[in-house]
C-alpha positions in Angstrom: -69.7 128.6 -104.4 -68.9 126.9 -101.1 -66.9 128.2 -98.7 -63.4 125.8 -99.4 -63.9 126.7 -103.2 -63.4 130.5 -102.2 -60.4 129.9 -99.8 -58.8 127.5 -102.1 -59.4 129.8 -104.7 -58.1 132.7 -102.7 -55.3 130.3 -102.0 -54.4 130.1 -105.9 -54.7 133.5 -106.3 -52.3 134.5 -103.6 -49.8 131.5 -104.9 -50.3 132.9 -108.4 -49.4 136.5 -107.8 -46.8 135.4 -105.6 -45.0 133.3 -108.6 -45.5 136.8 -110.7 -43.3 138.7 -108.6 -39.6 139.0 -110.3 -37.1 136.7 -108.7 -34.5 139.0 -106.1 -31.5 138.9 -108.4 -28.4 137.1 -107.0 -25.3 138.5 -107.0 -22.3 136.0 -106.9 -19.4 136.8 -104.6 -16.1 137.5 -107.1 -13.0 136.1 -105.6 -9.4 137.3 -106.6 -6.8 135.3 -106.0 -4.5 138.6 -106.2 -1.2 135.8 -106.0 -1.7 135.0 -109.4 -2.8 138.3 -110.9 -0.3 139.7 -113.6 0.2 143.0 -114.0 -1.6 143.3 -117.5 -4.7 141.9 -115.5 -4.4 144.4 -112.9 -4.3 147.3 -115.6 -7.1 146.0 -117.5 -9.3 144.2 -115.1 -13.1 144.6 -115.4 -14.5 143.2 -112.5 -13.0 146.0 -110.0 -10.6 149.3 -110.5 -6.8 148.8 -110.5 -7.4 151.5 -107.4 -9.3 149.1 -105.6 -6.8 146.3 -105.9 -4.0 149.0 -105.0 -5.7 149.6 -102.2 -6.0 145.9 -100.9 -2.4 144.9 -101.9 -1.4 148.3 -100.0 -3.3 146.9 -96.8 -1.4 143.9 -97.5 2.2 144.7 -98.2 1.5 147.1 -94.8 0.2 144.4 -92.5 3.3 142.3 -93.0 5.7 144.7 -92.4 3.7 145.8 -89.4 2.8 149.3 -90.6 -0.7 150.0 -89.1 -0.7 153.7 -90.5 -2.1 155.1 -93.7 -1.2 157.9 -95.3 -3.4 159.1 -98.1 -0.9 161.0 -100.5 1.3 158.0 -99.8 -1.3 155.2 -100.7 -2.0 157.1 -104.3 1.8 158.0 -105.0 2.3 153.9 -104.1 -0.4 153.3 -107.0 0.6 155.9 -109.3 4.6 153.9 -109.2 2.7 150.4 -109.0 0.5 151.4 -112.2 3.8 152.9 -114.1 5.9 149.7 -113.2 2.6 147.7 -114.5 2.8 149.2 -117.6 6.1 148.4 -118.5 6.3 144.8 -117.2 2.7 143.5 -118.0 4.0 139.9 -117.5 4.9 140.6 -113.7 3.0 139.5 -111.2 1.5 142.3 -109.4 2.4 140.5 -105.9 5.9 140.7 -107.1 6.1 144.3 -108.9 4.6 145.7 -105.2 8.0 144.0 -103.9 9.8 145.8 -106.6 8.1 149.0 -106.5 7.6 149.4 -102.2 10.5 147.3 -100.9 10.4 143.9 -99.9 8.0 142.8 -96.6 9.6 141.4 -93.4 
């Protein structure tokens, strides 16, 4: 065998093994537009926790009033009255029940 029969064979090999290997899975980027979530969504949602959403919509309701603080037992009790008010109004949208449930934001 000649010498460019053996690197293009080595080559092919390389290529092939290379083409073997399992693609690196590709995780798509979720977006929430949280304006439009009900409150039946936010109970029930499957692509993150209600806690998780609580937390964000905390961060949120906080940064327009100004309040750069957080207080733990706060931030659950807030999600503990958010999920109860959720419950009973499923239709509401959860932008709207925060209003209800922490006060309106300046």
């Amino acid at each position: 065998m000649t010498r460019s029969i053996k690197s293009m064979l080595v080559i092919l090999g390389a290529t092939f093994a290379f083409a073997l290997q399992p693609a690196p899975v590709a995780h798509a980027e979720v977006t929430l537009d949280v304006s439009k979530l009900t409150c039946e969504q936010f109970l029930g949602y499957k692509i993150t926790t209600s806690e998780k959403i609580a937390t964000w919509l905390s961060g949120y309701h906080n940064g327009k009033r100004g309040n750069t603080s957080l207080g733990i037992h706060g931030l659950i009790a807030s999600a503990k009255k958010l999920r109860s008010y959720c419950t009973r109004n499923s239709q509401t949208l959860v932008m709207d029940a925060v209003e209800t449930v922490l006060g309106k934001a300046q």
